[in-house]
N, C-alpha and C positions, 0 to 999 in steps of 0.2 A: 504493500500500500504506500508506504514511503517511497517508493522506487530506490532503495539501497540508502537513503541518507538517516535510517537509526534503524539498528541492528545488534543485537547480542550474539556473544561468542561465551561459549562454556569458561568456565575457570579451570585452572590444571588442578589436578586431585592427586594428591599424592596416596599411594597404594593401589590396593586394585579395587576396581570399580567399574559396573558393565556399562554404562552411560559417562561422558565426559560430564564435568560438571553436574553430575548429580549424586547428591549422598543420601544414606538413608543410616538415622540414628536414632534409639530408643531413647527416652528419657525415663527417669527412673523417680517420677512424678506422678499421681492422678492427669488425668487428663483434664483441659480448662474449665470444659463445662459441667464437669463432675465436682472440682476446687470450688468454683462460683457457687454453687448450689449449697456447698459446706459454709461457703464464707459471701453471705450475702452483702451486694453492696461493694465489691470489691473485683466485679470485673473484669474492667481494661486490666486492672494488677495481676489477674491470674494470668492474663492472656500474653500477658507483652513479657511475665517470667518463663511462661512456655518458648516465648520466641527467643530471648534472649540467652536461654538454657538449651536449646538446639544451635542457634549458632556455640555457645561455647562447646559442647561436643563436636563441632564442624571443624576447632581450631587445630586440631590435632592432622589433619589431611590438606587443610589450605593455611598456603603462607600470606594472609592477608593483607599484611606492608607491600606486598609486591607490587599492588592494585591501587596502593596511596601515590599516584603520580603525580602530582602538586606539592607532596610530601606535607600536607595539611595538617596531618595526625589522625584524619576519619576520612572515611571513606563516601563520598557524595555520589549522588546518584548517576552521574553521569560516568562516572568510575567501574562503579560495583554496584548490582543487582542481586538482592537474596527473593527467591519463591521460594515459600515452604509451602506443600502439599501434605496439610495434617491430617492425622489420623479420626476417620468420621467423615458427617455430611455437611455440606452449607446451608443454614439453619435459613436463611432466606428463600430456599427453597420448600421449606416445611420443615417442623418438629415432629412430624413423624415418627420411628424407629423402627427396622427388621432385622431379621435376624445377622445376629455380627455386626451391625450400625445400628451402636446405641447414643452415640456423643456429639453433638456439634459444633462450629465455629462459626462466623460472620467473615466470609470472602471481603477481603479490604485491602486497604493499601495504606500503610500509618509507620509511623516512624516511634522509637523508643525515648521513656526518661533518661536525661545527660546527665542527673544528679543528684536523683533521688529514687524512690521507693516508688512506684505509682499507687496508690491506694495503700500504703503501708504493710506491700507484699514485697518482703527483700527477696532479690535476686530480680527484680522486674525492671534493672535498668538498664540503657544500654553498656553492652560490654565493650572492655579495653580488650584489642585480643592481638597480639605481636605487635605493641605500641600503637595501636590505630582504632579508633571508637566505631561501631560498627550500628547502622539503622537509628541514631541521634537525631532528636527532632531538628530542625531548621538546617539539618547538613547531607540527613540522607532518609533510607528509607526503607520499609519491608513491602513484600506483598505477600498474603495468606488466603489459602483455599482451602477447603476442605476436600478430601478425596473423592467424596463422592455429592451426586446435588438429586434431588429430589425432580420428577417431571413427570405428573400427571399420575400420581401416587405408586411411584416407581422408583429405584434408585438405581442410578447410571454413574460411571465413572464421570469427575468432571471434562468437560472437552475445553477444546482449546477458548472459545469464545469469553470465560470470565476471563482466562489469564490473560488475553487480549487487552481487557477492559483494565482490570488490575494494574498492570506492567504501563498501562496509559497514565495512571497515574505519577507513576512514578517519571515519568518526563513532560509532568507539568500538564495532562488533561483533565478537563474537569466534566465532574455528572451533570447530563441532563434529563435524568425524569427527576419527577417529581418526591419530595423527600416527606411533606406532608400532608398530601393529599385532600384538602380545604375544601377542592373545588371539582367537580367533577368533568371532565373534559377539557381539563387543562390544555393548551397549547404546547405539544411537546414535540420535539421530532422522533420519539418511539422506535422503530425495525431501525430507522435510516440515520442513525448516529453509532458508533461504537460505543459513543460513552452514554447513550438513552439505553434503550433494547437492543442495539444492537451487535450486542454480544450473544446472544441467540440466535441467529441465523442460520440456516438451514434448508439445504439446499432438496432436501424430500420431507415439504411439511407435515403431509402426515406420519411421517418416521420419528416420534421420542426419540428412539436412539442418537438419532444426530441432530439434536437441538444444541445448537452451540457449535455443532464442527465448520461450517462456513459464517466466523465472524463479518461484520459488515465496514464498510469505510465509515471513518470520521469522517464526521459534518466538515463542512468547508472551510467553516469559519475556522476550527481549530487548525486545520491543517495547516490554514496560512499561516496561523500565529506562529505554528512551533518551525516552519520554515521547510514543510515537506512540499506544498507548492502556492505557488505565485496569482495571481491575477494576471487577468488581461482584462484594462481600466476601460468603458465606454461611458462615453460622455459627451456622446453625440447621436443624435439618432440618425438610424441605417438600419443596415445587415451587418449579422454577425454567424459565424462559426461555433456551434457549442459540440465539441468531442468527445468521445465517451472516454470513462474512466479509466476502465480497462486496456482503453490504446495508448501507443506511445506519445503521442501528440498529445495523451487529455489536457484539457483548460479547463479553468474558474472563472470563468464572465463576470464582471465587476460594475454593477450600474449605480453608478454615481447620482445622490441624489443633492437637494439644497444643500441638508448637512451631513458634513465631512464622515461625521460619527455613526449616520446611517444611513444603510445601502442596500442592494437586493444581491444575490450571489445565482447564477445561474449554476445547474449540473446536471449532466450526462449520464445517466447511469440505465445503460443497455442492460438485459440480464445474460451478463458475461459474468467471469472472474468470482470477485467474492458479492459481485451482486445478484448472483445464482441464488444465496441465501434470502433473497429477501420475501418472505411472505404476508401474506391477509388473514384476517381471522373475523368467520361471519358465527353469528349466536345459532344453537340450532338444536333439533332434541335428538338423541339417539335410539339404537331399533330397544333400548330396553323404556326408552318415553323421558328420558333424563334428561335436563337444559346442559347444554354443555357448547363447546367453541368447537370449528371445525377450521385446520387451517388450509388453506393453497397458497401455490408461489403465484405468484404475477406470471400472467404469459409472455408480455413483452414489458419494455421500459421506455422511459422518458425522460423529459423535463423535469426535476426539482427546484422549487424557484424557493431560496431563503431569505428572510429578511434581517438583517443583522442590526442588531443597537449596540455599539460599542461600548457605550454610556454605562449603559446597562450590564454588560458584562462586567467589566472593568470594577463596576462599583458593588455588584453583589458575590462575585464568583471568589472574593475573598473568605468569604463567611459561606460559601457553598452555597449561595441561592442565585445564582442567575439565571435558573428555572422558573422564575419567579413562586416560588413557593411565600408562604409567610414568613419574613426576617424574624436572623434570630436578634434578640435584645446585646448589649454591649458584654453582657457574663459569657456569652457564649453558648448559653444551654438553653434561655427560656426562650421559646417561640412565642412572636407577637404576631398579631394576624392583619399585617399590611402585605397587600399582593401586588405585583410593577408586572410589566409587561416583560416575558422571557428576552432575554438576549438573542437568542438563537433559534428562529421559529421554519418552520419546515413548511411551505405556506401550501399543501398539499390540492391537490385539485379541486375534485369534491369532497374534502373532509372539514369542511370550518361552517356553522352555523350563523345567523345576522349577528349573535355575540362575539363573533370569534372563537367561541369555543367548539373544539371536535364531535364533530354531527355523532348524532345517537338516534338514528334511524329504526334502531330494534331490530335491524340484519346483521352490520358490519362493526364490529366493535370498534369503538375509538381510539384512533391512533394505526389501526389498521384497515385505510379505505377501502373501499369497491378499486376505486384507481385513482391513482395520486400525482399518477404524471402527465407533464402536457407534450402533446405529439403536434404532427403537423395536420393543421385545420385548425388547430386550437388560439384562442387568444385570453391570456392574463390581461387584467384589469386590476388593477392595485385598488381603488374604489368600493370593490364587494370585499374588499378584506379588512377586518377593522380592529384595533387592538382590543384583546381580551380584560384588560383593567381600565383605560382609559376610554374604549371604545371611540377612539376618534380614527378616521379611513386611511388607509396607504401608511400613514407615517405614526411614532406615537409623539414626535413633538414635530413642530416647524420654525424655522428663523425666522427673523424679523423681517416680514415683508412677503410671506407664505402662510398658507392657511391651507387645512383639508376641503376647503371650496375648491381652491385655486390649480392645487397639484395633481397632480395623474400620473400612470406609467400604465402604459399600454405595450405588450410585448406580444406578436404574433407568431406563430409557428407555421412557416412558410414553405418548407421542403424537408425532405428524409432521406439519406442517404444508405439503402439495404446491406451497400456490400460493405458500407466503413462504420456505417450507425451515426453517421453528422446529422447534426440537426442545424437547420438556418433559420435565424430567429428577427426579427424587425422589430427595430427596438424605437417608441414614441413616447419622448416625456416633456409633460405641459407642465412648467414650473413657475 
């Protein structure tokens, strides 16, 4: 998905081991979730002793100085990457238990105390281990999965799509669903972000088994950020080129609007590559007469048109709300119930109702439309779309001398190209 520009290489292991870079060590502890239940109120403390008590076991196989190239004293994330795959299931997928999977963990991505006890569980900070601090808040980091994940009251090994998700964090990406669920049909980009749903993807929807094996692309916006690809700025109206993902040529059509800070992101995503994975989920009853989801993949692809508020991002994605979910308060824990317009909206075809929020039709569950993409015949109108908090059209603010009377963006989808998947798109903005 980066085209080669971030990428991981195993660590050298010293002794034997049948995977590069990968250890497997018992700890001679309860396991976390079993600790937690003993010691209530404590946690992050049990959890971050379990991590930090598995890398100490690790010290004995890896020379971890090695991997301090800055010679900083710890190890940052751009250095060194720890996944542990613990023992158990990811409790986000259900509490459940079966037979042999009785314990669970929360699949995350967090980093260790530099200097104290967390919750007043010694051994729970991070370790000094060949002079170099390993997973220290503000310098580096872990990512944790449980072995196995729960899907449709089933337990499957986990597949690749958390780690995906996970491993994002740890190079600076941040979640977009929803974290407190307030409102219902929030505005989210759902299947079509890696860091919403779309670490589930799946390339035979109705196959559980490989929920998760075909992760999906970050959203646009992030990509740019972290410098995996570029724009191509318009800012004129014309024709334009939108390439699919999957080719070497893919582009990010960039529609510059009054202000600087928000814009529309065009994207291509044919179902090639890892957009094989992406499927719909309509409500539906089964032959035993039980409500239940049915998924399928998209037959073909298209247009995704995003709308980006930088503002927005920028100002919540610190405190983990640029989902617009309810901010939290200045402590950090208590959720107040003011909701802002998402940073990063996925403006889906037919999926947005006159609030802006995702159609609930009582077919096609929200967030996963009938069809999301615009083809050619089609034309956007920024005007039928209107922010979910402020509900004002196309834009959620405007500069001085603009107003949602005045502004438009009309974008038409003009031609199709079968053998390359080009789309040419006519781009018209009244501003």
């Amino acid at each position: 998905m980066s085209g080669g520009k971030i990428y991981f290489e195993p660590v050298h292991v010293m002794g034997e081991t049948e995977t590069p870079g990968v250890l497997e060590v018992v700890l001679d502890i309860p396991h976390p979730n079993r600790m937690a239940m003993d010691m209530p109120g404590k946690n992050h403390g049990v959890a971050f002793k379990c991590i930090a008590e598995a890398l100490r076991k690790a010290d004995e196989y890896v020379d971890f100085a090695y991997y301090d190239k800055d010679g900083g004293g710890y190890l940052s994330g751009d250095e060194f990457n720890v996944l542990l795959i613990h023992a158990g299931y990811d409790v986000v997928g259900g509490k459940e238990t079966a037979k042999g999977i009785h314990w669970g963990v929360y699949a995350n991505c967090g980093a260790l105390p530099e200097d104290e006890n967390e919750d007043g569980v010694e051994g729970s900070m991070a370790p000094i281990l060949d002079g170099v601090q390993l997973c220290a808040r503000g310098k580096g980091c872990y990512t944790l999965i449980g072995e196995y994940r729960m899907t449709e009251n089933q337990f499957f090994p986990h597949a690749l799509g958390t780690i995906a998700h996970e491993l994002g964090h740890s190079i600076g990406f941040h979640d977009l669903y929803d974290y407190d669920k307030q409102v219902e049909g929030w505005p989210l980009p759902y299947l079509f972000s890696l860091m919403g749903h779309g670490n589930y993807g799946n390339d035979e929807a109705d196959n559980i088994y490989r929920r998760g094996f075909v992760p999906q692309h970050l959203d646009p916006f992030q990509k740019i950020r972290s410098g995996i690809m570029d724009t191509e700025d318009i800012t004129a109206d014309g024709e334009y080129i939108s390439h699919p993902l999957s080719a070497e040529n893919a582009n990010i059509l960039k529609i510059v609007t009054p202000d600087p800070k928000e814009y529309f992101l065009i994207e291509n995503r044919q179902m090639t590559g890892f957009c094989k994975g992406i499927y719909r989920k309509t409500f539906g009853v089964n032959e035993k007469g039980e409500d239940c989801h049915f998924c399928e993949n998209y037959k073909e692809g298209g247009v995704i048109i995003w709308h980006i508020d930088e503002d927005i991002f920028d100002t919540y994605s610190v405190i983990k709300r640029t989902n617009g979910s309810g901010t939290w308060l200045p402590d950090g824990e208590t959720e107040g119930t003011e909701r802002h317009d998402p940073g990063i909206v996925a403006l889906f075809k037919n999926g947005f109702d006159e609030n802006g929020l995702l159609k609930n039709d009582g077919v096609f569950v929200p967030g996963y439309p009938e069809d999301p993409f615009y083809r050619k015949g089609d034309v956007f109108n920024s005007n039928e779309f209107v922010s979910a908090a402020t509900h004002t059209k196309s834009l959620n603010s405007f500069p001085e001398g603009y107003s949602q009377e005045t502004y438009n963006l009309k974008i038409e989808f003009v031609d199709f190209d079968e053998a390359t998947g080009d789309i040419k798109i006519r781009v018209a903005q009244t501003k």
